[in-house]
C-alpha positions in Angstrom: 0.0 0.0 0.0 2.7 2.0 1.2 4.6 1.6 -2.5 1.2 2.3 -4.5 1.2 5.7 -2.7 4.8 6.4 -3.2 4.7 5.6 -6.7 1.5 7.3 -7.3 3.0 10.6 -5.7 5.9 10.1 -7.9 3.5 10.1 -11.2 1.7 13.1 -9.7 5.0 14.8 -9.3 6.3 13.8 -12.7 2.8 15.1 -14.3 3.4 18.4 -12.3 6.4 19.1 -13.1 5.6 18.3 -17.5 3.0 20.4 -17.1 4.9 22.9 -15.2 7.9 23.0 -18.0 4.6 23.4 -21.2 3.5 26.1 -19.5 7.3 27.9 -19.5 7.7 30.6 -21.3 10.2 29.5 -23.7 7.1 26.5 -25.0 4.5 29.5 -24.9 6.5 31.5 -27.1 7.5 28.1 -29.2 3.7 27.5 -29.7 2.5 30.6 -30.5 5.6 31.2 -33.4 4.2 28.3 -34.9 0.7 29.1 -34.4 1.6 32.4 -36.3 3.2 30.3 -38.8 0.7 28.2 -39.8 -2.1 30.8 -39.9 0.4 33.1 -42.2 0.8 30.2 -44.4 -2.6 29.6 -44.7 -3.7 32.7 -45.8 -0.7 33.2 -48.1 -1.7 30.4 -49.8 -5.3 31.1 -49.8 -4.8 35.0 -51.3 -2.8 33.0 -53.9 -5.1 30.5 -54.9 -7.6 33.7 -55.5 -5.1 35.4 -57.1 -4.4 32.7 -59.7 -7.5 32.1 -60.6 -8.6 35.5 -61.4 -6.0 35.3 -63.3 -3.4 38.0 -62.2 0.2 38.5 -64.0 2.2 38.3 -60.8 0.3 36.6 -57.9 3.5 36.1 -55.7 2.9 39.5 -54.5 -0.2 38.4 -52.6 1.7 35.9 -50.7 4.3 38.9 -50.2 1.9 41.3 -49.1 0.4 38.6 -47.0 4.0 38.3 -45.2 4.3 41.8 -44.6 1.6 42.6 -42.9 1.0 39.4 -40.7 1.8 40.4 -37.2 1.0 37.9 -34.0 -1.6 39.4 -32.8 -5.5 39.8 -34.3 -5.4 43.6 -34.0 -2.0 44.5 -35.2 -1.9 42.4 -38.2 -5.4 44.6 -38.7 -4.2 48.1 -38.6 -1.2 47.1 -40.5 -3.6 45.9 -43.1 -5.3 48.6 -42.9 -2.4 51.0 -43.4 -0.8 48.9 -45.7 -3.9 49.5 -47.9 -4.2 53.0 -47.7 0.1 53.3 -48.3 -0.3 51.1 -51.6 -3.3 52.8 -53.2 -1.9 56.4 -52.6 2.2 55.2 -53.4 0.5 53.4 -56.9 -1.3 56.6 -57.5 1.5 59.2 -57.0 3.3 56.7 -59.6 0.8 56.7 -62.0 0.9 60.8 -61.7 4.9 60.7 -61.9 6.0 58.2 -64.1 4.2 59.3 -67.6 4.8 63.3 -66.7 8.6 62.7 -67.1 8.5 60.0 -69.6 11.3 61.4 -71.6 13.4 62.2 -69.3 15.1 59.0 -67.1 16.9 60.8 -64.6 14.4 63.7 -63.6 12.0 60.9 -63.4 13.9 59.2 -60.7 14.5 62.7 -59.2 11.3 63.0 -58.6 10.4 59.3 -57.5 12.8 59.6 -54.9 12.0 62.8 -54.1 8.6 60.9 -53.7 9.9 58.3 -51.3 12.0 60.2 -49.2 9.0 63.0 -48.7 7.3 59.5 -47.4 10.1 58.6 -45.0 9.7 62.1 -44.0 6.8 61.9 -42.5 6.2 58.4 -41.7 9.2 59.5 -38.8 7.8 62.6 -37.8 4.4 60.8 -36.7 6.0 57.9 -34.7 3.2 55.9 -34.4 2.0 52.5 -36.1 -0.1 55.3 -38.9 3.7 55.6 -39.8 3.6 52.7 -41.7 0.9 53.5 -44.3 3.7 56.4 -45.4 6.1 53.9 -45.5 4.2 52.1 -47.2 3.3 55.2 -49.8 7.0 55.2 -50.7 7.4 51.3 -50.7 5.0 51.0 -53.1 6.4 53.6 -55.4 9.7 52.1 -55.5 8.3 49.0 -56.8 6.3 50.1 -59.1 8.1 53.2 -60.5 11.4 52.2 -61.2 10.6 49.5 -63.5 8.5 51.9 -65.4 11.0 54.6 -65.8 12.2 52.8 -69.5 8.8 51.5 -69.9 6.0 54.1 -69.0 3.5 52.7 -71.2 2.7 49.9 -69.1 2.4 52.3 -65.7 -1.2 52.3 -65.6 -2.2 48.8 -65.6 0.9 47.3 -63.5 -0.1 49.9 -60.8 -3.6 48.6 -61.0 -2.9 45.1 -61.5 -0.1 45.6 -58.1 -2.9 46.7 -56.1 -5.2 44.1 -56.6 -2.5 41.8 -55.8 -1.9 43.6 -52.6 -5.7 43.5 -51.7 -5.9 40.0 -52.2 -3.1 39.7 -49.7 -4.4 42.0 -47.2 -7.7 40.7 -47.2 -6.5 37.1 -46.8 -4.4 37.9 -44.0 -7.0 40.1 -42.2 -9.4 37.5 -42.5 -7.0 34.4 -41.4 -5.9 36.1 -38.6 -9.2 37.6 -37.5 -11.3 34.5 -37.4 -9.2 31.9 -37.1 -7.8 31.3 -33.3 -7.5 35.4 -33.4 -4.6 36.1 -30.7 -6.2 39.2 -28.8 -3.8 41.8 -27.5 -6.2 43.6 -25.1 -4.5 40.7 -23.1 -1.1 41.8 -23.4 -2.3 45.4 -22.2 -3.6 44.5 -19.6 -1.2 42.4 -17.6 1.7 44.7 -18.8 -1.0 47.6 -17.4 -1.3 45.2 -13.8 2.8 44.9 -13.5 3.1 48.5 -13.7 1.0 49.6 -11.2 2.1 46.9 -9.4 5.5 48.1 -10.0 4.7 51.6 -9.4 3.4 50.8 -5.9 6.4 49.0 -4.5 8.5 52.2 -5.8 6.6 54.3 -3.8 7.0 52.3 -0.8 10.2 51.6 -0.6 10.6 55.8 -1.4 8.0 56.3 1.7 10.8 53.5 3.7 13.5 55.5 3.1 15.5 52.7 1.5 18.4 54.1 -0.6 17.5 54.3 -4.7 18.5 56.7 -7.9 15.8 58.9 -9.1 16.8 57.3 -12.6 15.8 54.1 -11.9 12.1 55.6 -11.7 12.5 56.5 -15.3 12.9 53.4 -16.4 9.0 53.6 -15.9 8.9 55.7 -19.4 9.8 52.0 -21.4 6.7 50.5 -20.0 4.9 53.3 -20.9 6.0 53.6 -24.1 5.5 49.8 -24.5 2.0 50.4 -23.4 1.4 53.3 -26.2 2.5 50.8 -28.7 0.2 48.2 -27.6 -3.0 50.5 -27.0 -2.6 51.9 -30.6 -3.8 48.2 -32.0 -6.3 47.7 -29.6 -9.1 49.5 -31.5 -8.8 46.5 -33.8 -9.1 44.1 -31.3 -13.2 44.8 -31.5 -13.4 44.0 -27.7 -13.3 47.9 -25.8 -15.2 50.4 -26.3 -14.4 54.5 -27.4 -14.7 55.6 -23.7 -12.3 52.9 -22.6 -9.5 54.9 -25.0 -10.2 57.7 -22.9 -9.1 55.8 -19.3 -6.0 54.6 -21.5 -5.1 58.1 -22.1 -6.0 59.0 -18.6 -4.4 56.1 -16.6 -1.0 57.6 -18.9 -1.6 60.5 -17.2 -1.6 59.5 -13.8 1.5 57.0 -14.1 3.7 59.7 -15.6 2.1 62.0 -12.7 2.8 59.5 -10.5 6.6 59.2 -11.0 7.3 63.3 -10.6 5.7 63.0 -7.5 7.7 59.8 -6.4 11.3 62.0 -6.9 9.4 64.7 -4.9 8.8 62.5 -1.7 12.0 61.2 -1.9 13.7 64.8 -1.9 11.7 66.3 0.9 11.5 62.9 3.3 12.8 62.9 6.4 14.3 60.6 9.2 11.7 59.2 11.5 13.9 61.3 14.5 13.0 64.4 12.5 9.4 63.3 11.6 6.0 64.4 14.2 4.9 61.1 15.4 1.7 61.8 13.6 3.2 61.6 10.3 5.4 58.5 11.1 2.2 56.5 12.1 0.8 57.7 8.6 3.4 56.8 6.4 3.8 53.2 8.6 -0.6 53.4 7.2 0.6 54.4 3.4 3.6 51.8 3.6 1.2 49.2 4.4 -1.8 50.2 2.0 1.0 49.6 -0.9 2.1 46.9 -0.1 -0.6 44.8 0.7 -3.6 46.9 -1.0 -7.1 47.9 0.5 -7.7 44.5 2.1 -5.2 44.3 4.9 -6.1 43.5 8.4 -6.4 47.5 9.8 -9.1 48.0 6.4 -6.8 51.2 5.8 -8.3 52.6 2.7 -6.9 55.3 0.0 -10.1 57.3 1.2 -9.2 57.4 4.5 -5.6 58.0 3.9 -6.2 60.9 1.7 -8.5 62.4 4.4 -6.1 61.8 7.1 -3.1 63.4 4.8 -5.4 66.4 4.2 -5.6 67.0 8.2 -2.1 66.6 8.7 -1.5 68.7 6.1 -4.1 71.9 7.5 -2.5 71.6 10.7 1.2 72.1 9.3 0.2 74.6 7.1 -0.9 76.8 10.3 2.2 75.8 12.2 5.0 76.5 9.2 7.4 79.9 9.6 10.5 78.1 8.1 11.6 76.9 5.4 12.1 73.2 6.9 8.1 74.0 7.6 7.5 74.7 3.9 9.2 71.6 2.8 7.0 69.6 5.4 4.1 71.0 4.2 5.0 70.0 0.3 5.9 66.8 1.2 2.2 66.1 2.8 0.8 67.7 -0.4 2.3 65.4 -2.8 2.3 62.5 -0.4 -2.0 63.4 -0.7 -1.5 63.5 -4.4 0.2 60.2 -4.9 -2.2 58.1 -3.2 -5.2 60.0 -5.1 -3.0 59.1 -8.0 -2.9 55.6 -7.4 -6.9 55.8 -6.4 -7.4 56.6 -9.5 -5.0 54.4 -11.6 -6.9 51.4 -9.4 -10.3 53.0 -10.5 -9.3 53.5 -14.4 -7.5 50.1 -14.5 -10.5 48.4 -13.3 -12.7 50.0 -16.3 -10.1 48.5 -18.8 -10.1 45.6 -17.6 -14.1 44.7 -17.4 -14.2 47.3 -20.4 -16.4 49.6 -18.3 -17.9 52.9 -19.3 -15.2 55.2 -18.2 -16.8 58.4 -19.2 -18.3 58.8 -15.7 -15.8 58.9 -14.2 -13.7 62.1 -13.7 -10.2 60.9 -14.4 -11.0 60.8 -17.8 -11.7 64.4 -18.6 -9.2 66.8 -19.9 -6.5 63.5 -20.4 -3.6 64.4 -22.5 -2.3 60.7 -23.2 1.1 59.7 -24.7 3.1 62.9 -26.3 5.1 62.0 -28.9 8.4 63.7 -29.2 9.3 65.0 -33.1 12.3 66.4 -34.4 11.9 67.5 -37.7 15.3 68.2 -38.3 16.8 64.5 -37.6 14.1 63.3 -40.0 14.8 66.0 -42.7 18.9 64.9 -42.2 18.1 60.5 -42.7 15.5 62.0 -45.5 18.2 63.6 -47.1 20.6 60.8 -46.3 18.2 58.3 -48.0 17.6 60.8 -51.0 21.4 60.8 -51.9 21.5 57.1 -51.3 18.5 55.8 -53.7 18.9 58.8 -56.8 23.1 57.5 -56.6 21.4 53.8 -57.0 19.0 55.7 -59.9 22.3 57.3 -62.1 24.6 54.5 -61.5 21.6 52.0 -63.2 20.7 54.5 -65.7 24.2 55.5 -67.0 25.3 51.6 -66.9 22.4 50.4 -68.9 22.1 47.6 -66.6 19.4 45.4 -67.8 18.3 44.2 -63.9 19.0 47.6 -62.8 15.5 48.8 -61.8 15.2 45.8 -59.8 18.3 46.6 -58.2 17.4 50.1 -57.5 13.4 48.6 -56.5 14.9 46.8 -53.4 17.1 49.4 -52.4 14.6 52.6 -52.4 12.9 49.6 -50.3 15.9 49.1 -47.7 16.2 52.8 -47.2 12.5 53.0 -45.9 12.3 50.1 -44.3 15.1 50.5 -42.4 15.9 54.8 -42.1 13.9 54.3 -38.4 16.8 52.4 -36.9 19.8 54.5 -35.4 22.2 51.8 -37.0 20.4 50.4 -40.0 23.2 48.4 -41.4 23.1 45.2 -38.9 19.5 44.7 -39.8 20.5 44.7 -43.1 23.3 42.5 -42.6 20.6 40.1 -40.9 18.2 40.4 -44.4 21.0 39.6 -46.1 21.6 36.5 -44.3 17.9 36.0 -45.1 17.9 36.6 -48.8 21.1 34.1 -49.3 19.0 31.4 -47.9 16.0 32.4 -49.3 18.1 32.3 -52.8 19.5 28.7 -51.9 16.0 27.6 -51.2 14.2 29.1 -54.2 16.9 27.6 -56.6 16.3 24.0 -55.1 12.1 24.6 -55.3 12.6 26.6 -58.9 14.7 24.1 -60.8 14.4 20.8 -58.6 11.2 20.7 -57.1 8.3 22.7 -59.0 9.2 21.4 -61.9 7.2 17.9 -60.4 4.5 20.0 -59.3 1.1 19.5 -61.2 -1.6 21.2 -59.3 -2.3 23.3 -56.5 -2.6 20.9 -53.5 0.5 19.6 -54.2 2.1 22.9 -54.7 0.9 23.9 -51.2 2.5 20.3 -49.6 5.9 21.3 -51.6 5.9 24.9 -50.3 5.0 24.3 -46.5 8.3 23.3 -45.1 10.2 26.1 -46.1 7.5 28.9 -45.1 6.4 27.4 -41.7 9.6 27.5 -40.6 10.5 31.2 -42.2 7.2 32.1 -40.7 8.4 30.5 -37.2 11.4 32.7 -37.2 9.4 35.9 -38.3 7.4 35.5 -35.1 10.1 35.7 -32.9 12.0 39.3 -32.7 15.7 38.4 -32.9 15.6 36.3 -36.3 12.4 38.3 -37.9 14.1 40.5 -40.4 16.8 37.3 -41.3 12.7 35.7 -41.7 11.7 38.0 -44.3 14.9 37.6 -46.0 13.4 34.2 -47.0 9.6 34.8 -47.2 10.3 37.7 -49.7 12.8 36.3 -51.9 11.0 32.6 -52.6 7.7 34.0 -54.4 10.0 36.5 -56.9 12.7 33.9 -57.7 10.2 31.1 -57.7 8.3 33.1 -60.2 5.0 31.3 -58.7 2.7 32.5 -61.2 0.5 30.7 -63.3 2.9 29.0 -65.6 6.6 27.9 -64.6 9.0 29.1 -66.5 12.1 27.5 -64.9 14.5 30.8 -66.8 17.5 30.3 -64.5 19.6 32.7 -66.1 17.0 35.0 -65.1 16.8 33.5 -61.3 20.5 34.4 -61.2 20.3 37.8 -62.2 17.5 38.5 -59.8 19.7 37.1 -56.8 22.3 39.4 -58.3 20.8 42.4 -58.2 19.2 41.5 -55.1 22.3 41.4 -53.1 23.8 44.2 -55.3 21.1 46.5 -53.7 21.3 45.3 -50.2 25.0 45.3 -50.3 25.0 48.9 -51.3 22.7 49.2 -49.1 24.3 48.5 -46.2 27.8 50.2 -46.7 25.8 53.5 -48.2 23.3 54.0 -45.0 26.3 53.1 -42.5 27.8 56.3 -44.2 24.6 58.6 -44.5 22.1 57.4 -42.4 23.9 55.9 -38.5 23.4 58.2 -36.0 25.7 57.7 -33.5 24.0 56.5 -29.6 26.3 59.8 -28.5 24.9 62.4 -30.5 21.3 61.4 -30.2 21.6 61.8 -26.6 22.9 64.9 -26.7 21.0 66.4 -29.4 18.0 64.9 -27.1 19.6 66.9 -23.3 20.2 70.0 -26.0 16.3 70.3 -27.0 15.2 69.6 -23.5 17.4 72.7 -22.0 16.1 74.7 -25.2 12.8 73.8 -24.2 13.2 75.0 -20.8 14.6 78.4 -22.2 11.6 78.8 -24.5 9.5 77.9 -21.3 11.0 80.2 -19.2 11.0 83.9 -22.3 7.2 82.8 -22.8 8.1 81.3 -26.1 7.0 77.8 -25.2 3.8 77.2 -23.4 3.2 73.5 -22.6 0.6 72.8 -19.8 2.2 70.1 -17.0 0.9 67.2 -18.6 2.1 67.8 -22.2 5.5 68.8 -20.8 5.4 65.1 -18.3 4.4 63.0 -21.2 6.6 64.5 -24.0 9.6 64.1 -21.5 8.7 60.7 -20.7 8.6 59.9 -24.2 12.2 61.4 -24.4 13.5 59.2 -22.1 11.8 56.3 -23.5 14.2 57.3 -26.6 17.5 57.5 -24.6 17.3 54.6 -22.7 17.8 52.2 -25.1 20.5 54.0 -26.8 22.4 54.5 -23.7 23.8 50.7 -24.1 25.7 52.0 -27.2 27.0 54.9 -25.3 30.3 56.0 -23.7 27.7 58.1 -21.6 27.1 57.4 -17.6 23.6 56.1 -17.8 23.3 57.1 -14.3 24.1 60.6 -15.6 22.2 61.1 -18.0 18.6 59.9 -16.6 19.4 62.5 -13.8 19.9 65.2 -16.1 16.8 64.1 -17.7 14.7 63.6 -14.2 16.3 67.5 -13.6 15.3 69.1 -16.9 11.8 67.3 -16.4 11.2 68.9 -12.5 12.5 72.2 -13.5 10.2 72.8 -16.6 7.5 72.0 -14.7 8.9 74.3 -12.1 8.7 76.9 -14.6 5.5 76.5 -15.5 4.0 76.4 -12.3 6.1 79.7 -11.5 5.2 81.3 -14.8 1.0 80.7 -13.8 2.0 82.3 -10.8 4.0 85.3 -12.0 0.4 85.9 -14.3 -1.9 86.3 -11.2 0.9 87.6 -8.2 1.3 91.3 -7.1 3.8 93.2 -8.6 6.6 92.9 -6.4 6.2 88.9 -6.2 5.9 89.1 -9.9 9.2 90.7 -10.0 10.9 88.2 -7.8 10.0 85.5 -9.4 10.7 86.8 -13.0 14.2 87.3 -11.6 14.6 84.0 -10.3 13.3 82.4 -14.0 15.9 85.1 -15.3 19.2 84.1 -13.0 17.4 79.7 -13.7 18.7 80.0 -17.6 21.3 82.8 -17.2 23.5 81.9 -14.2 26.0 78.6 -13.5 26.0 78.8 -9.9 23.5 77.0 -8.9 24.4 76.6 -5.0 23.4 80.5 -5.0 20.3 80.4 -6.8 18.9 78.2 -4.3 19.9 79.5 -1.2 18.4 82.5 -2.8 15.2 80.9 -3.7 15.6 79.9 0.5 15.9 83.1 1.3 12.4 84.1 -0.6 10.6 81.6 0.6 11.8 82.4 4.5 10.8 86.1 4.0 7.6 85.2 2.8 6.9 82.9 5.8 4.2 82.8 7.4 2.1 82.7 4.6 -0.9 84.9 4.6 -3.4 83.6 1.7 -3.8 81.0 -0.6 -2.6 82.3 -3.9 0.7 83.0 -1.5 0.9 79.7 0.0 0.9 78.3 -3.8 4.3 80.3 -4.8 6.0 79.0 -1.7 4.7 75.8 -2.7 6.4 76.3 -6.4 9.2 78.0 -4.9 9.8 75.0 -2.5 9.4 72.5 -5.7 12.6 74.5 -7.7 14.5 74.6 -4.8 14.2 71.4 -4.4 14.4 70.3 -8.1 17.7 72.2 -8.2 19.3 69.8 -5.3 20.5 67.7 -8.2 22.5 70.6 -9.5 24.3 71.2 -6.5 25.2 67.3 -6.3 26.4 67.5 -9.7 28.6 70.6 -8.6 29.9 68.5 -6.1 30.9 65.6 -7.7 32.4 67.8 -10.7 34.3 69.3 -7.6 
C-alpha cells in the first residue's frame, strides 16, 4: 500500500512538473511562433489561390503582401492591413501621376520618385506611431512600381492597377485568417503589462515612503513601460473587444502613471528621518507603507479614502504651524504625499474600467487626459530623408548611366531598404541580418525553382511542396531576434520562384535576380552606414540640448506646454534615450538624472510662470528674476539659497494664492538639489 502511494505521488509529481515546463515561457512562445506560422501560411496560400484564378500577372505579391503585414496578434496584423492598404493605393497613385509626366526624361523621373519616397520617409518618422507605416508604405510602393517603369512608361497604368489588386488579395486574406481563425487578442497583453506597472509603481513608492536608498533614474525606467503600453493600445481598436470611452481611461491612466513618477522623486527629496518626523506623520506613512504593499484588504481596512483624508488634516494643521523653510518643505511633502495616493486611487479606479471594459466616461479621471506625447524632431528626419535621398537617386544614375538590364530591380529593393530601415539608429546590422535571409531564401528558391516545382502538377501539391520552407521562415518571423533574417526568406521565394501561373524554370533570369538582389542590399548596407547611423552619443545629446532649449523657450514665454504635455513628452524622451544608452560612452546614471532635472525644472517653470500671471507686482518681480538668473546663471548653490531666502521672508504665509508660490518656490529649490550634487561631484 505504502509503495502504491509512493509511486503514485511520484506520477503526480512527474505530471506536475511536464505540465509545469509546457506552461514555461520559452514553450508558450514556441507554440504561438508556430501558431503564427501556420495561420500566415494559410492565408498566403489562400490570397494566392484567388489570385491565380482570377487570373493576375504576378500573384506572388499576394503571398508577399500577405507576409508583410502578418503580425501575431488579431489587432496589429489589422491596422497594418489597414495601413498597408491606404500606403499602396496612394504610393501606386502618385506613380501613376509621376511616371508618364517625365516620360522622356530618365533621370528627372527618378529625381522626382525619390524625391517621392524620401518625402514618405519624412513623414512616416515625424508621426512615430503604427499610422507611420501606411507612409512607408506610400513610398514602398512607389519604388516597386516606378522604377521599373522609368524605361517603360507605357505599361504604368495597368501594373499599378494590377499591383494593387495583388496587394488587396493579400491584405484581405491575411485580415481575415488572422481575424477569425484562433485570433490572438492583445487587449491581453495590455492589460497584464498595465497590472505589472501599477504593481510596480506601488512597491516604488513604498520603498521611497521606507526610506530605503534608490536613484531617481531608476524611476524612469518607468517611461519604457509606458511607451510599450502606447505601442500596444494603438492596435487595440482593432481588437473589437473595448469600447471608445475605454480609450479615454487609457489616455487617462498615462496621465496618472507619468504624474505619478514626478511626485515619487518629490517624496523622496523632501523625506525625512523618523527622528526628524511628528509622530503623527510616522504613524501615517507606517498606514501608506502598508496600503502599498498589501492593498485595500489588509487586516487594519486602511483605505486610499481614508488616507487621503487623514493626509489632508495633517496637512491643515502644518500649514498653520510653518514659519521656516524646513516647515515649507514639510508642508509640500504632505501635499504630494496626498496627491500620490489620489493618484494611485485613480490608476486602481481606471485600471478596473479596462479591464471589465467599463464605461469610463463617468468617471472624472477621464476628462481633460492628454495621453502619450510624442516627441518630433523635424530636423533629424529631414537629415536621414536627405541621407536616403542621396543614397536611392546615386542607385538611380549609376543603373541608368550603366544600362544595366536588372537595374530597376536593383534600384526597387534598395529605395525599399532605405525606408524600411531609415527608423533604426544603425540600419546596417538589420540589413546584414536580411542579407543573411535573402542568401537562404536564394538557396532555397533555386532547389524549389529548378528541382522541385518542376514535379508540381496542381495546387494541393504545390501547397505540400511549399509548407516546409514557409512554416519554418514564418516561425522565425514571429520571434523578434531572427524576424528581419525571416523576411529575408519569405520575400525572396515567391519573386525567384516566379509562382505564377505558368513555370518558366528561366534560371539565367533566377540568377540575375539574386544578383541584383544582393547588389542592392550590399549597397545598401555600406551606403546608409555612411549617411544614415546616427551615433547613440549624439542622439543623446542632441535629445539633453532640446530639453534645455525647451526650458529656455518655457521660461521667455516662447514655449507654453501645460504640465501634462511637458510630463508626457519628456517621458517619451526618455523612453528614446534609454535604449541608446547601451551604445553609449555616456554614464547612464548621468544622463537619466539630467533628464529627471530638466523634467522637474520645466514644470517648475511653468507652475512659476501661472504664478508670476496672477501675483502682485513685487512677487511678480521676484519671481521673473529667479526664471531670469534659472537659464542665465552657473552657480546654482546660489540660486537656491536665494530661492531659501524668498521663501523664508515670505513665511508665514498669509493667503492661498501666497501659499501656492511657496509651494512652487519649494518644488525649484528642491528640483535644483541635483545641480548642486552634480557641482559637487564635478568638484
Amino acid at each position: 500500500m505504502n509503495t502504491f502511494a509512493l509511486s503514485h505521488c511520484h506520477f503526480l509529481r512527474a505530471v506536475s512538473d511536464l505540465l509545469r515546463r509546457a506552461a514555461s515561457p520559452a514553450l508558450l512562445n514556441d507554440a504561438n511562433a508556430l501558431l503564427y506560422s501556420a495561420k500566415t501560411f494559410s492565408a498566403a496560400m489562400l490570397a494566392y489561390f484567388i489570385a491565380l484564378s482570377i487570373g493576375l500577372e504576378r500573384p506572388s505579391w499576394a503571398i508577399i503582401t500577405v507576409y508583410i503585414v502578418s503580425q501575431t496578434s488579431v489587432s496589429a496584423s489589422l491596422s497594418r492591413s489597414l495601413y498597408r492598404l491606404a500606403g499602396t493605393v496612394i504610393g501606386a497613385g502618385a506613380t501613376v501621376l509621376i511616371v508618364p509626366t517625365f516620360v522622356n526624361t530618365p533621370v528627372l523621373c527618378s529625381v522626382m520618385l525619390t524625391g517621392w519616397i524620401t518625402f514618405c520617409l519624412y513623414l512616416s518618422l515625424l508621426v512615430r506611431t503604427s499610422r507611420a507605416y501606411a507612409f512607408v508604405l506610400a513610398g514602398y510602393t512607389a519604388s516597386l512600381i516606378g522604377f521599373p517603369a522609368v524605361f517603360d512608361p507605357g505599361t504604368i497604368f495597368n501594373v499599378a492597377i494590377l499591383r494593387v489588386q495583388e496587394i488587396m488579395i493579400g491584405i484581405f486574406c491575411a485580415a481575415f485568417v488572422h481575424r477569425y481563425v484562433l485570433p490572438a487578442r492583445i487587449s491581453g497583453v495590455f492589460n497584464n503589462k498595465l497590472a505589472q506597472t501599477l504593481r510596480s509603481a506601488r512597491l516604488r513608492m513604498a520603498d521611497t515612503l521606507a526610506g530605503k536608498p534608490d536613484e531617481h533614474s531608476d524611476s524612469l525606467h518607468l517611461a519604457l513601460a509606458l511607451q510599450f503600453l502606447q505601442g500596444i493600445s494603438h492596435h487595440i481598436p482593432y481588437d473589437f473587444t473595448l469600447a471608445a470611452p475605454v480609450r479615454l481611461a487609457r489616455k487617462a491612466i498615462h496621465d496618472r502613471l507619468a504624474r505619478l513618477l514626478i511626485v515619487n522623486c518629490e517624496l523622496r527629496d523632501r523625506l525625512q528621518t523618523p527622528e526628524e518626523m511628528p509622530v503623527d506623520l510616522q504613524i501615517l506613512l507606517q498606514d501608506v507603507h502598508t496600503w502599498l504593499t498589501v492593498g485595500e484588504e489588509s487586516e487594519r481596512k486602511i483605505t486610499a479614502d481614508g488616507l487621503i483624508k487623514r493626509s489632508e488634516q495633517l496637512t491643515a494643521l502644518y500649514v498653520s504651524q510653518t514659519a521656516t523653510l524646513e516647515g515649507a518643505i514639510r508642508v509640500s511633502f504632505m501635499r504630494h504625499l496626498t496627491e500620490a495616493i489620489h493618484l494611485l486611487q485613480q490608476c486602481a479606479r481606471l485600471s478596473d474600467a479596462i479591464r471589465h471594459a467599463k464605461p469610463a466616461s463617468a468617471l472624472v479621471e477621464v476628462k481633460a487626459a492628454k495621453g502619450y506625447v510624442f516627441h518630433r524632431d523635424p530636423l533629424s528626419a529631414a537629415r536621414t530623408a536627405l541621407g536616403a535621398f542621396s543614397i536611392i537617386l546615386s542607385g538611380c544614375l549609376i543603373w541608368i548611366y550603366s544600362a544595366w538590364p536588372d537595374g530597376a530591380t536593383a534600384v526597387s529593393v534598395l529605395g525599399v531598404c532605405c525606408t524600411l530601415f531609415a527608423s533604426f539608429d544603425t540600419p546596417a546590422p538589420h540589413l546584414v541580418k536580411y542579407i543573411i535571409g535573402s542568401v537562404w531564401g536564394v538557396l532555397i528558391s533555386l532547389i524549389y525553382s529548378f528541382v522541385l516545382l518542376p514535379q508540381v502538377t496542381d495546387f494541393p501539391v504545390l501547397v505540400a511542396v511549399l509548407a516546409p520552407a514557409y512554416l519554418l521562415a514564418g516561425s522565425l518571423q514571429a520571434r523578434p531576434p531572427t524576424t528581419f533574417m525571416a523576411m529575408g526568406i519569405t520575400l525572396t521565394l515567391p519573386i525567384l520562384c516566379e509562382l505564377g501561373a505558368h513555370y518558366s524554370g528561366d534560371f539565367a533570369a533566377a540568377i540575375n535576380t539574386a544578383i541584383a538582389l544582393f547588389s542592392a542590399i550590399g549597397f545598401a548596407v555600406v551606403s546608409m552606414s555612411l549617411l544614415q547611423t546616427v551615433q547613440a552619443d549624439a542622439a543623446i545629446n542632441r535629445l539633453l540640448k532640446l530639453c534645455r532649449r525647451d526650458i529656455r523657450r518655457s521660461v521667455k514665454g516662447v514655449f507654453k506646454p501645460d504640465e501634462m504635455y511637458w510630463t508626457n513628452l519628456m517621458i517619451d524622451r526618455t523612453a528614446l534615450l534609454l535604449p541608446r544608452l547601451q551604445r553609449s560612452q555616456h554614464d547612464s546614471g548621468k544622463v537619466l538624472e539630467h533628464m529627471l532635472h530638466y523634467l522637474r525644472i520645466g514644470l517648475s517653470v511653468m507652475h512659476l510662470r501661472h504664478c508670476y500671471s496672477h501675483a502682485q507686482r513685487g512677487t511678480a518681480r521676484e519671481i521673473n528674476d529667479l526664471l531670469y538668473q534659472l537659464i542665465h546663471t552657473k552657480d546654482m548653490i546660489a540660486l537656491r539659497e536665494h530661492i531659501a531666502s524668498t521663501i523664508s521672508l515670505s513665511m508665514p504665509v498669509a493667503d492661498e494664492p501666497s501659499r501656492q508660490i511657496v509651494d512652487r518656490l519649494v518644488d525649484l529649490y528642491c528640483a535644483l538639489q541635483d545641480s548642486n550634487k552634480e557641482h559637487a561631484n564635478a568638484e
